[in-house]
C-alpha positions, 0 to 999 in steps of 0.5 A, spaced: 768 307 939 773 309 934 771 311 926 776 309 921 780 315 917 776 315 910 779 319 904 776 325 904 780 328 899 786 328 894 790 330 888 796 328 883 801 332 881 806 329 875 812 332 875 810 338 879 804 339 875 797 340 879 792 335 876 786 339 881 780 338 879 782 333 873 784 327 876 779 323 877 781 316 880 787 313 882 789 306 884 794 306 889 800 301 888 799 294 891 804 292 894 806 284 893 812 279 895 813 273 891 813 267 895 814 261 893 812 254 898 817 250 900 816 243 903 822 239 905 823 232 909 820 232 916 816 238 914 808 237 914 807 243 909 809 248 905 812 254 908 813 260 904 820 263 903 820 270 900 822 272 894 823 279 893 818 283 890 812 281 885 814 279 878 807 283 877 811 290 880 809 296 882 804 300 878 800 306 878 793 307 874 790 313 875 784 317 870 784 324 868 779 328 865 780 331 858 786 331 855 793 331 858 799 334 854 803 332 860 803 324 861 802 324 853 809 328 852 812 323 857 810 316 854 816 312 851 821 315 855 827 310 856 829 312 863 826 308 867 825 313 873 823 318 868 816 320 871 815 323 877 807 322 880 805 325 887 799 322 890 797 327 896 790 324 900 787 327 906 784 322 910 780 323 916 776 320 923 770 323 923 768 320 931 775 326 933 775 330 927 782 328 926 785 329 919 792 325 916 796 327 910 797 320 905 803 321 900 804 315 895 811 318 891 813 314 885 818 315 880 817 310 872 814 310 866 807 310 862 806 303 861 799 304 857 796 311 856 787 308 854 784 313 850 777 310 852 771 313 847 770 318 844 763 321 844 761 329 841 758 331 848 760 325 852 765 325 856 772 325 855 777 322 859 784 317 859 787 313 863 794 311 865 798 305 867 804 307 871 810 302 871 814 304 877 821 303 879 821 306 885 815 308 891 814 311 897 809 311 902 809 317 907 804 319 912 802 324 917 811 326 915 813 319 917 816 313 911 812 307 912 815 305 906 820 305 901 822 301 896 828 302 890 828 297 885 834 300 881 838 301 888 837 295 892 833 299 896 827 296 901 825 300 907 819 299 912 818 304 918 826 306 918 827 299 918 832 297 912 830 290 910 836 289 905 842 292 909 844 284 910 844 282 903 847 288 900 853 287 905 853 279 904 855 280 896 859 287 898 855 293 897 
């Protein structure tokens, strides 16, 4: 009988800013192809041909408590690879004891940065909409998956998904 690796722990660093102790959540990236179905003579259904990415994109939302200069600083940035955000994760089995590190990299900017309510004695906390133009997922120090939107860049476990179409219009 095997246990399923639980997160135990994690932190969030924007732009090498430690975010200990005042990160409170953070929503990993979805990661979403477009597909739209096809369905041609002699077929007997649809058959869905991958687009690309999601028109939704990669975001990144995540919950601080308190105020936080940094992010606030960054908002309105015209790069859109302006901000850096790490998010490290431990996640372990607790049949073996064994612990994993989980790394999401993305570079972007703040979407929406919500102030949420503000009580006298209650607490404070923000929360941030992160729209990414690149995303790396790293595990135990292996790239499972990187994706550059601004370089044409798609990689999976080492395997690049756009070497083919990349060489078919020259680059």
């Amino acid at each position: 009988m095997a246990l399923p690796k639980k997160l135990k722990n994690m932190n969030l660093f924007n732009d090498a800013n430690s975010y200990m102790g005042v990160a409170k959540t953070v929503t990993l990236p979805k990661l979403a192809r477009k597909m739209e179905a096809w369905r041609g003579a002699g077929m007997d259904g649809p058959v869905k041909a991958d687009m690309g990415h999601s028109d939704d994109g990669i975001q990144l939302e995540w919950t601080l408590g308190g105020y936080d200069l940094v992010a606030i600083r960054q908002y309105g940035v015209t790069s859109a690879s302006a901000a850096q955000l790490r998010w490290a994760g431990a996640v372990q089995r607790d049949d073996t004891g064994e612990v994993s590190s989980v790394e999401v990299v993305v570079r972007g900017r703040h979407e929406e940065i919500d102030f949420g309510d503000s009580e006298p004695g209650e607490e404070t906390e923000h929360k941030i909409t992160t729209t990414c133009s690149y995303y790396k997922l790293t595990v135990d120090g292996n790239t499972e998956v990187e994706i550059d939107l601004l370089n044409f860049v798609f990689m999976v476990n080492g395997e690049d998904r756009l070497a083919e179409q990349r060489k078919a219009i020259g680059l």
